[in-house]
SERO-457773 format. One record per residue (C-alpha): x, y, z. Coordinates in Angstrom, 3 decimals. Last residue first. Example, Ala and Ser with C-alpha at 12.3 -4.5 7.8 and 13.67 -1.06 7.14 Angstrom:
// SERO-457773
        X        Y        Z
   13.670   -1.060    7.140
   12.300   -4.500    7.800
END
This chain:
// SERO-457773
        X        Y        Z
   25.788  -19.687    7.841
   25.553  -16.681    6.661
   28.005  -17.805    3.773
   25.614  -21.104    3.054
   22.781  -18.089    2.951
   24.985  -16.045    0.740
   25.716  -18.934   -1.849
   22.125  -20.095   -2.155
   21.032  -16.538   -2.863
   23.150  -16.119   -5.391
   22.398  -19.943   -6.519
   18.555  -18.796   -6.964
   19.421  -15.641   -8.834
   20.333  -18.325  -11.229
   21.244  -16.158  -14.566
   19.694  -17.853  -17.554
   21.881  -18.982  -20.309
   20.429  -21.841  -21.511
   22.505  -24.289  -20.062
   21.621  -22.567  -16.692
   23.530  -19.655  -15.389
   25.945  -18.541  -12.610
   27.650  -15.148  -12.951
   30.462  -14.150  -14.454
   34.051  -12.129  -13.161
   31.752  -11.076  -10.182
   31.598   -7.324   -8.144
   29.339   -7.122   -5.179
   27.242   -3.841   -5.222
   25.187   -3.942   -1.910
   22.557   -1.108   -1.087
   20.952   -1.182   -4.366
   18.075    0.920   -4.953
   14.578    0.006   -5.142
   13.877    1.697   -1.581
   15.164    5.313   -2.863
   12.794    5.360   -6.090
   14.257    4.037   -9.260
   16.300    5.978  -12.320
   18.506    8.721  -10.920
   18.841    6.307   -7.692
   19.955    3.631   -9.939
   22.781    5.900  -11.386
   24.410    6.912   -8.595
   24.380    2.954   -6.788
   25.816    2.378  -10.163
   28.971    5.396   -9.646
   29.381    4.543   -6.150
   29.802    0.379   -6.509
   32.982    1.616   -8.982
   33.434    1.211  -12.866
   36.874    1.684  -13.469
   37.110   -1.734  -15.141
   34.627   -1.153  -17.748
   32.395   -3.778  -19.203
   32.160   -5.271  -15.278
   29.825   -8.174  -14.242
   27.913   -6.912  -11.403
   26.019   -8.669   -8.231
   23.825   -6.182   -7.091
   22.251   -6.683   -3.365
   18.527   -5.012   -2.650
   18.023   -5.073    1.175
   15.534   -7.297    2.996
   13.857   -6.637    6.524
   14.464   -2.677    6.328
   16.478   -2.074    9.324
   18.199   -5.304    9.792
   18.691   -6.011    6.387
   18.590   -9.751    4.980
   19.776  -10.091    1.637
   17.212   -9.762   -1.498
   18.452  -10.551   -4.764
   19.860   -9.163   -8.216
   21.916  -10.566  -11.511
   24.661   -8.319  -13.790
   26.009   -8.309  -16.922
   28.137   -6.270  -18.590
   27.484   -3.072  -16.899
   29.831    0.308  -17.628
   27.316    1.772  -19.963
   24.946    1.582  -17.379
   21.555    0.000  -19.400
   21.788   -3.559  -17.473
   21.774   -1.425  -14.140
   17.915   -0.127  -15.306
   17.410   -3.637  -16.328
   18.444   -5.578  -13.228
   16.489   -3.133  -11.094
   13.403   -4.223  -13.212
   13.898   -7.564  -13.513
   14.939   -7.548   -9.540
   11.334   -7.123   -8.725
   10.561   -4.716   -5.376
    7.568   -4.859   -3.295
    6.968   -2.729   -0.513
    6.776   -3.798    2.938
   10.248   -2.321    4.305
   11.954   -4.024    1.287
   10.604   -7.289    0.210
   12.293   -8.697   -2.328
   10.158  -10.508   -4.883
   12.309  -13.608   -6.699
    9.094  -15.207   -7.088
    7.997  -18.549   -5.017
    8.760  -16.816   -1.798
    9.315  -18.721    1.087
    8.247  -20.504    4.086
    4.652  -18.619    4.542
    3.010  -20.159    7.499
   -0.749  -20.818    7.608
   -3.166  -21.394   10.436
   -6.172  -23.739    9.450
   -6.285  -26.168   12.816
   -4.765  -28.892   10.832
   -1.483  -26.658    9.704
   -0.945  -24.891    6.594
    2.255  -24.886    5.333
    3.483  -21.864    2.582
    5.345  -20.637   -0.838
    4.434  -17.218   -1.767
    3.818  -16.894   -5.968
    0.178  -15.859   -4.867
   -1.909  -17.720   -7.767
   -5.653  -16.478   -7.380
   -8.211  -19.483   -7.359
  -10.772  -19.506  -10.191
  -11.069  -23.361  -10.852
   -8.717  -23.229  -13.597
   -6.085  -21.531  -12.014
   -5.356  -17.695  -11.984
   -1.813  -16.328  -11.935
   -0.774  -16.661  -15.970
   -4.271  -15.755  -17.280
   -3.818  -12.287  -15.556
   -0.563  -11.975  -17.273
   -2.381  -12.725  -20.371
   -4.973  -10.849  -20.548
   -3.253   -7.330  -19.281
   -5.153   -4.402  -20.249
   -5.320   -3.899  -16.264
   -4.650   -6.974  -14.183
   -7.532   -9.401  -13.289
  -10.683   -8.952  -11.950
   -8.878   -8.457   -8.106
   -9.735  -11.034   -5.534
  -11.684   -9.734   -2.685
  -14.591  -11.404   -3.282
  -12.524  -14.679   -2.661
  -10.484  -17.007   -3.710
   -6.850  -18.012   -2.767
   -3.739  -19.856   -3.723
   -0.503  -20.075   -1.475
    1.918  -22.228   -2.925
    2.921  -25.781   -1.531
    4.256  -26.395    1.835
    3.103  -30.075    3.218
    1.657  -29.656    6.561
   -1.931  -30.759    5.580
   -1.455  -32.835    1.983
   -1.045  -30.592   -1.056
   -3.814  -29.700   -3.442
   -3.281  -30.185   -7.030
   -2.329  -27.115   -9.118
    0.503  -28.944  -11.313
    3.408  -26.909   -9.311
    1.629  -27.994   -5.897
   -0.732  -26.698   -4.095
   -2.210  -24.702   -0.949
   -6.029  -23.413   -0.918
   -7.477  -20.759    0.660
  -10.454  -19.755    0.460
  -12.067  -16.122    2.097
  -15.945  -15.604    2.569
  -14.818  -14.417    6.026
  -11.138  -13.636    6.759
   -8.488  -16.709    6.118
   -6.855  -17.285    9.221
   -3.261  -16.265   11.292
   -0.051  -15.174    9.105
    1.673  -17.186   11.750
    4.369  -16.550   14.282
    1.785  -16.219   16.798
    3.060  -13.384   18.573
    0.997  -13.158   22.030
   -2.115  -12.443   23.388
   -4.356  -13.060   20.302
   -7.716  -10.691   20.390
   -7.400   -9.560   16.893
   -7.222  -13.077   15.726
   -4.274  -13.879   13.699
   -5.065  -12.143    9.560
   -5.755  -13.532    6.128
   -6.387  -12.769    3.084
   -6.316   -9.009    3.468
   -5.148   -6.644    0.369
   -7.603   -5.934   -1.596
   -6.604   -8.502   -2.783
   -4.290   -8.183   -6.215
   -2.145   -5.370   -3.937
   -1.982   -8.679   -1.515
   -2.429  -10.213    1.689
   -1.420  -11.383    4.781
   -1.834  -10.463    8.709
    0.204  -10.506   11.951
   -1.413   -9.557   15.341
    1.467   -7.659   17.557
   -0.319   -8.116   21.078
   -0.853   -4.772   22.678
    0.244   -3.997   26.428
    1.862   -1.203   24.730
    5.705   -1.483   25.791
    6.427   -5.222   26.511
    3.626   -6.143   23.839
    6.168   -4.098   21.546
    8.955   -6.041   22.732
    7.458   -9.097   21.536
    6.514   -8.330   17.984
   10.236   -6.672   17.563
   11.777   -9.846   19.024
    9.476  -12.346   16.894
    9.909  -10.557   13.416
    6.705   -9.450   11.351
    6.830  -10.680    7.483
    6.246   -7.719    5.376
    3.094   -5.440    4.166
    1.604   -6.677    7.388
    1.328   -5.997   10.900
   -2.032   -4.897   12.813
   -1.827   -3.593   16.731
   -5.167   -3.455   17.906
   -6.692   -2.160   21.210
   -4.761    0.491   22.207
   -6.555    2.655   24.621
   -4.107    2.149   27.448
   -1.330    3.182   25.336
   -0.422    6.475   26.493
    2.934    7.095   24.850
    5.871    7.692   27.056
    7.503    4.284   25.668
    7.994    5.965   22.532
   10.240    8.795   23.948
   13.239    7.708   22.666
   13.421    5.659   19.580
   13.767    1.703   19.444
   10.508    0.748   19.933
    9.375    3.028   16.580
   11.768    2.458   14.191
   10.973   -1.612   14.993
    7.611   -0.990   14.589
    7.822    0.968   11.304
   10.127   -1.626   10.154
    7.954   -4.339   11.196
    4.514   -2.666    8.922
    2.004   -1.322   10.377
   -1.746   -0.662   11.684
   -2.205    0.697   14.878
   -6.027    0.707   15.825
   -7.476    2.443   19.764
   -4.286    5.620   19.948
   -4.894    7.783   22.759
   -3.776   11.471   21.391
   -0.958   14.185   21.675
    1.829   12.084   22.588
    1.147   10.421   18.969
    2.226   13.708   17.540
    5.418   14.107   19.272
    6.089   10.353   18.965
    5.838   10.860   14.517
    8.228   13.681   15.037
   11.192   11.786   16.721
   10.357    8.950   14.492
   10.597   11.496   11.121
   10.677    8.208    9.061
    6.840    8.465    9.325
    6.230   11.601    6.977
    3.418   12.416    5.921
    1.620   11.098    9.380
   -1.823   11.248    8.831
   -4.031   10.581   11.604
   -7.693    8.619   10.738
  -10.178    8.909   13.196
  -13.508    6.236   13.080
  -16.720    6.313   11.730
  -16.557    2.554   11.293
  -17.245    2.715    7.415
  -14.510    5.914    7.407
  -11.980    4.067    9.656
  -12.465    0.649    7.320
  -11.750    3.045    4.267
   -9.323    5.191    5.492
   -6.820    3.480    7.343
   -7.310   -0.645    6.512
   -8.004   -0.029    2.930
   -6.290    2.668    1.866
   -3.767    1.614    4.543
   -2.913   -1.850    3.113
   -3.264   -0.961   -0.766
   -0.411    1.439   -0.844
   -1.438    5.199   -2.040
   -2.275    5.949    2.238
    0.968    5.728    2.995
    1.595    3.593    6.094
    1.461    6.049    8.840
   -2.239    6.088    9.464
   -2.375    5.774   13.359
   -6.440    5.085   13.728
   -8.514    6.436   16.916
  -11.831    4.549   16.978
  -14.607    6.587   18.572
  -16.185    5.698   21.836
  -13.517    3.374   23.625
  -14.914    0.984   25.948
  -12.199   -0.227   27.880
  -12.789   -3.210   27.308
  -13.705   -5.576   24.762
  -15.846   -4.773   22.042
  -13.092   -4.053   19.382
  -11.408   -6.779   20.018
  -14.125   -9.173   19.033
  -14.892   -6.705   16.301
  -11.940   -6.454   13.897
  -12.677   -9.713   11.935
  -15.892   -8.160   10.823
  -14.476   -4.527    9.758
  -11.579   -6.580    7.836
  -13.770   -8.607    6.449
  -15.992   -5.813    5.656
  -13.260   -3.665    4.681
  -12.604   -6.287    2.216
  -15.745   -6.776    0.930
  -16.348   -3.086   -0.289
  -12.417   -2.958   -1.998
  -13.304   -6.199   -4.267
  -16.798   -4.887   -4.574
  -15.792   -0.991   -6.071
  -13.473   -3.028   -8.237
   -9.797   -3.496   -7.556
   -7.755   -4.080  -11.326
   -4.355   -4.566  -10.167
   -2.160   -2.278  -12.694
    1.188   -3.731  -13.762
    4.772   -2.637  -13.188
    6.921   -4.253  -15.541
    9.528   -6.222  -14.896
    8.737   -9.413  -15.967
    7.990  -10.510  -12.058
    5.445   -7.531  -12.421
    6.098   -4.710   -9.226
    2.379   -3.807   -8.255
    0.165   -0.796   -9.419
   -3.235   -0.417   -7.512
   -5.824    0.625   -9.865
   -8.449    1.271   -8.433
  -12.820    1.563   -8.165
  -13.563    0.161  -11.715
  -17.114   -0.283  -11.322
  -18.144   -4.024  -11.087
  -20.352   -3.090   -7.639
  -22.285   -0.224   -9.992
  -22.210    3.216  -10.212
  -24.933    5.199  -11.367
  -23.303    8.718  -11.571
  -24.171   11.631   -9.639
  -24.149   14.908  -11.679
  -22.564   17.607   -9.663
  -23.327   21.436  -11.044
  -20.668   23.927  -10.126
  -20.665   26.680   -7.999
  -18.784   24.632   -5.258
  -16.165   23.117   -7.526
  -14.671   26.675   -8.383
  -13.811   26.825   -4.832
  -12.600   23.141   -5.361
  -10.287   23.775   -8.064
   -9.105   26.754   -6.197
   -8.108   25.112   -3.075
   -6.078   22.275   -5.185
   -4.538   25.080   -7.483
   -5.006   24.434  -11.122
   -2.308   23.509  -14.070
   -2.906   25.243  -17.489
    0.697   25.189  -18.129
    2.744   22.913  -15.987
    6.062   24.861  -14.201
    8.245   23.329  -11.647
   11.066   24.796   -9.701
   11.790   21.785   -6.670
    9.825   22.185   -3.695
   11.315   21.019   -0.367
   13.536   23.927   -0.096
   13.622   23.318    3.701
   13.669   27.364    4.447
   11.757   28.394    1.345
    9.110   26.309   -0.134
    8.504   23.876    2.930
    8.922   26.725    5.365
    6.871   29.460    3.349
    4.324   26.761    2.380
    3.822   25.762    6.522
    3.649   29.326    7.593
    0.945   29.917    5.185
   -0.446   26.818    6.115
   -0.805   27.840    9.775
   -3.787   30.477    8.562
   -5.800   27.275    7.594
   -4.637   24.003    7.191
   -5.928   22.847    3.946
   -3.618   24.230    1.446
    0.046   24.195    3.651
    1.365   20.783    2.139
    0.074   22.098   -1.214
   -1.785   21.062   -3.748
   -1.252   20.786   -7.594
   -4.199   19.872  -10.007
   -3.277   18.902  -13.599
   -5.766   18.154  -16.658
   -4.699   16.965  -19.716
   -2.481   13.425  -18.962
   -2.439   10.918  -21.927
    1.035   10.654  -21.586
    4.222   12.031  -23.249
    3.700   15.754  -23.206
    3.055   14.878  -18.920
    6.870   13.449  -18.801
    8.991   15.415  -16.882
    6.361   18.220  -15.636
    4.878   15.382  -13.615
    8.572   14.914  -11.553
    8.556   18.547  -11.028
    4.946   18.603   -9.809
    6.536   16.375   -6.822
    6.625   18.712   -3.790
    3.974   20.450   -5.548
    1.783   17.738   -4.180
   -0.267   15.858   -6.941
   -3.645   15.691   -8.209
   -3.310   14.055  -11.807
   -5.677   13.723  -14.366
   -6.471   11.657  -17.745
   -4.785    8.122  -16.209
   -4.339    5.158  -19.347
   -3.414    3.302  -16.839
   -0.386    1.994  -18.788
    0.563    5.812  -19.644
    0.722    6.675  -16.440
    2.390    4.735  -14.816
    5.073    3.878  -17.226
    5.959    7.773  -16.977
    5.591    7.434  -13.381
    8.456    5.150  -13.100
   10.728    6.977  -16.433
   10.151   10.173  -13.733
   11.426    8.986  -10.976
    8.929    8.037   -8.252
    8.409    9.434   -5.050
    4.616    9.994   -4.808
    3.488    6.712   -5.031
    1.147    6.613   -7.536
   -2.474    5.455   -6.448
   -4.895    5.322  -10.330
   -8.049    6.186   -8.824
  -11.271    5.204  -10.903
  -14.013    7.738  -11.951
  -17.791    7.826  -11.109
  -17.374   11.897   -9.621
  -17.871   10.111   -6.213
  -14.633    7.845   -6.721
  -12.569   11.007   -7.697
  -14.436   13.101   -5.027
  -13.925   10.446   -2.076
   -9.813   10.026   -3.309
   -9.447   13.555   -3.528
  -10.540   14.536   -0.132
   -8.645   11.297    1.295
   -5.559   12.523   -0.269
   -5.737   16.385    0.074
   -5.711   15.892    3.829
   -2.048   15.012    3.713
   -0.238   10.983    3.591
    2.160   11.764    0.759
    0.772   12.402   -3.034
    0.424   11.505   -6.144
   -3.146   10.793   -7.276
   -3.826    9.586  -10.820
   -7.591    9.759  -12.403
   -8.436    7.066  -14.462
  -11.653    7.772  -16.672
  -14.568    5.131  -15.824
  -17.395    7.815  -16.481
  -16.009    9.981  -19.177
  -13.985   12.962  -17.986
  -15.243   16.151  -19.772
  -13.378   18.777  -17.214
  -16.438   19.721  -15.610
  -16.862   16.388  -14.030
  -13.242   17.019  -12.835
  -15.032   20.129  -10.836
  -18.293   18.505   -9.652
  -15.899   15.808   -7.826
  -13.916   18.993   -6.156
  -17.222   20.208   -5.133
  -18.376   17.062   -3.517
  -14.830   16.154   -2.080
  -15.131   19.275   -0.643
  -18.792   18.620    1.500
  -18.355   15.477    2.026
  -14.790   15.435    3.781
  -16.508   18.696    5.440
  -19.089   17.109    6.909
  -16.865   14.006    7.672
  -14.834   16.370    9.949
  -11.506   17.715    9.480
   -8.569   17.966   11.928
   -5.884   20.818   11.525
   -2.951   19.366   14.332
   -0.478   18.270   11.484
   -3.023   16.475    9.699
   -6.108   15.141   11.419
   -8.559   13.015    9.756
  -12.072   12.439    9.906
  -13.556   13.902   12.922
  -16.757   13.804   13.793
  -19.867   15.998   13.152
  -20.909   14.578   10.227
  -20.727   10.497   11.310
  -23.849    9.495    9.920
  -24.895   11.011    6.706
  -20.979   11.396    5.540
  -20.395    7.716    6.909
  -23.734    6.631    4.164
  -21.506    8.674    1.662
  -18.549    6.633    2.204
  -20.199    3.242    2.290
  -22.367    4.390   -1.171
  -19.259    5.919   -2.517
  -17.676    2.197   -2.156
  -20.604    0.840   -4.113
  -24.170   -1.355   -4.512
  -23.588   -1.448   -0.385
  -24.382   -4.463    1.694
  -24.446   -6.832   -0.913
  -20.924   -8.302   -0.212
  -22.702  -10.220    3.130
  -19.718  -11.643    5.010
  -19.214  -15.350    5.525
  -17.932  -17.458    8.344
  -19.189  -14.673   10.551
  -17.085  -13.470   13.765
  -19.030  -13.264   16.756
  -16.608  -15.658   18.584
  -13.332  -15.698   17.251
  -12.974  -18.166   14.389
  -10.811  -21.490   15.275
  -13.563  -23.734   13.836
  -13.310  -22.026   10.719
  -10.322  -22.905    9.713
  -11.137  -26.421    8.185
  -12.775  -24.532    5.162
  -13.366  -27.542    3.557
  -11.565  -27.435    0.157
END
């Protein structure tokens, strides 16, 4: 297709970006190391580190799983919240010549358990806050090696204060107890005497594996290679620069990382495009404190805001926000979930900082396409394909569909995963013929090249920017003893964008909407579980025997209406 978008670029903004740049992502990061040593890399809870010393422990920490035995390529899992752990163990995993297996830190145990043993993963870092969850189900995976951090480890003589609150006063830390496991700081003290070997790593390295919600169900592993991450912070980094060189002049880029840094969007967006740029990530670990989050955004001038609308919307609508000093805000970025008109406009009322909407995917790296950094106001749209980016929209046979006729979203690129992990045949399923990735989201793109989505080919519900599959909800309430039957869809939620809604066929009449909301939450993390429990006497199906979500859906919509 001719990429009819391009006339609309920004000035200064390449059609295509040049993938060869770097051989790998530890090249980009250790380049920034060279460069930016002095600077500060992240701040956590007022205790900032520099790139120097990003480099210098994620060095010794990569020398230590070398001494472990790891094989080049082995998948090491990282579970933990947005603290300075992440980023160091992230550099020294990739470093080291292995591949980081992101696990979100809240999961229940049967969802890391799959985890783990699909990705194969040989190591774990994870926050003690969690270590209980690990201790669940490490005898049944191929995990043998177990470091466990601390919220206080890297922040100095405050930490201690920090452990003794977490551990003691908030009783944040449930008992745990994995033999053999090693202390973050002491894994990398024992790092430093250690010998590194640097491995050859090349562009079609296993970088990822960035899990994503499977429409059967299962949670599957997109398989992001050190040049499927590498061109998409350069697209990113080249799409960013229009606004970046207007004024004011702003001499080091100051990023808000409250999206958690183990989803695709601010891996890449936070610390990866901040780190190439030389730029200041701060970690929030815990975003849904609002009252908190302001506090620590008082203390600095924010220049990149990345998001999703919920985060937004928490944010506008809590005291204190419009305090902030936002005259270094350049770009506001929202993705992860579509971005509503009100919230968009109210915060260019506050910041002076047009909402610019992107889209993209765990299976690219995430960014397809994004509005102009420079827009003015809401566009509505999910904006342009970035550089070297193709986007194509067709029908169910895989033709291409006239301008303005919806069709699904299908796209090619370097930023396209290689396929999902062990997986032939569900990778087979969403890639055509020609090489174009299948989306499963339904949009219209227009005759200058901007794209709408209108719907969502899968039954994905969207819940605060994180996918959710109703197989898998639908199974785990399948298995209550008390279940029949029962089907599940998005509804609209004010707070959240989409809620989960259960629609339950009964086995047992004193079955209440308490007792399965209960037993979801023992079995899927908080934002899988049901907020709605609507009781049926059956449920509509085809001939077959298929439950229609789709007339569910139908129904409530014709209600809403």
């Amino acid at each position: 297709m001719e990429r009819i978008w391009l006339k609309q670029y920004p000035a200064g903004v390449p059609a295509d970006i040049d993938v060869t740049q770097y051989s790998s992502l530890v090249e980009l990061l250790e380049e920034s190391f060279a460069k930016f040593g002095d600077r500060k890399a992240f701040i956590c809870m007022d205790k900032s580190i520099s790139y120097r010393d990003l480099d210098e422990m994620s060095l010794a920490l990569a020398a230590y799983l070398q001494s472990k035995g790891l094989q080049k390529g082995a998948r090491v899992a990282l579970m933990m919240p947005n603290v300075l752990q992440y980023p160091v163990s992230t550099a020294a995993v990739l470093r080291a010549g292995y591949a980081v297996v992101n696990v979100n830190p809240l999961y229940t145990p049967r969802e890391l358990e799959h985890q783990l043993k699909d990705s194969g993963a040989e190591a774990i870092i994870v926050l003690e806050n969690f270590a209980t969850t690990v201790q669940q189900v490490i005898a049944r995976t191929a995990v043998k090696h177990v470091i466990v951090g601390s919220m206080g480890d890297m922040l100095g003589f405050k930490g201690v204060i920090v452990n003794l609150v977490i551990r003691r006063v908030k009783k944040m830390v449930p008992p745990w107890s994995i033999p053999g496991a090693v202390n973050f700081n002491d894994a990398i003290a024992a790092g430093r005497g250690m010998m590194f070997n640097k491995p050859k790593i090349a562009p079609e390295d296993v970088a990822f594996l960035q899990y994503t919600g499977g429409t059967t169900g299962v949670s599957k592993g997109a398989t992001l290679l050190h040049r499927n991450i590498l061109a998409n912070v350069l697209q990113n980094d080249a799409w960013l620069q229009p606004a970046l060189k207007k004024p004011p002049h702003v001499d080091q880029l100051f990023i808000v990382c409250a999206l958690p840094l183990y989803h695709i969007f601010a891996l890449t967006a936070c610390f990866l495009l901040g780190t190439r740029v030389g730029g200041t990530n701060l970690l929030i670990p815990n975003p849904r404190d609002m009252a908190g989050f302001i506090k620590e955004l008082m203390k600095y001038q924010i220049s990149f805001f990345p998001g999703v609308n919920t985060l937004y919307n928490g944010l506008l609508n809590t005291p204190g926000f419009d305090k902030i000093d936002f005259s270094k805000l350049k770009v506001s970025n929202g993705g992860g979930m579509a971005t509503q008109k009100p919230v968009a406009e109210k915060w260019l009322a506050v910041t002076g900082c047009a909402l610019s909407e992107g889209y993209g995917l765990s299976e690219t790296s995430p960014t397809l396409t994004c509005n102009p950094a420079t827009i003015e106001k809401f566009s509505g749209s999910i904006g342009l394909p970035v550089p070297s980016t193709y986007l194509s929209i067709r029908d169910d046979d895989g033709k291409e569909v006239a301008i303005g006729e919806p069709g699904e979203i299908c796209a090619k690129g370097p930023q396209v995963m290689a396929g999902y992990w062990n997986r032939p045949d569900e990778t087979a399923n969403v890639m055509t013929a020609d090489g174009y990735f299948r989306t499963g989201d339904i949009g219209v793109m227009s005759a200058d090249g901007y794209t709408k989505i209108v719907d969502r080919k899968k039954d994905m519900i969207l819940v605060s920017g994180f996918n959710v599959y109703p197989n898998e909800i639908e199974e785990v309430i399948a298995s209550h003893p008390g279940v029949l039957e029962c089907a599940v869809i998005g509804v609209t939620d004010q707070r959240s964008g989409e809620a989960v809604k259960a629609f339950v066929v009964k086995k047992d009449p004193s079955v209440t909407a308490e007792d399965i909301i209960k037993f979801c939450g023992t079995q899927l993390t908080n934002y899988k579980v049901p907020k709605q429990i609507e009781f049926r006497t059956s449920l509509p199906k085809t001939n077959v025997g298929k439950i229609l979500r789709r007339e569910l859906r139908d129904e409530k919509k014709a209600a809403a209406a």
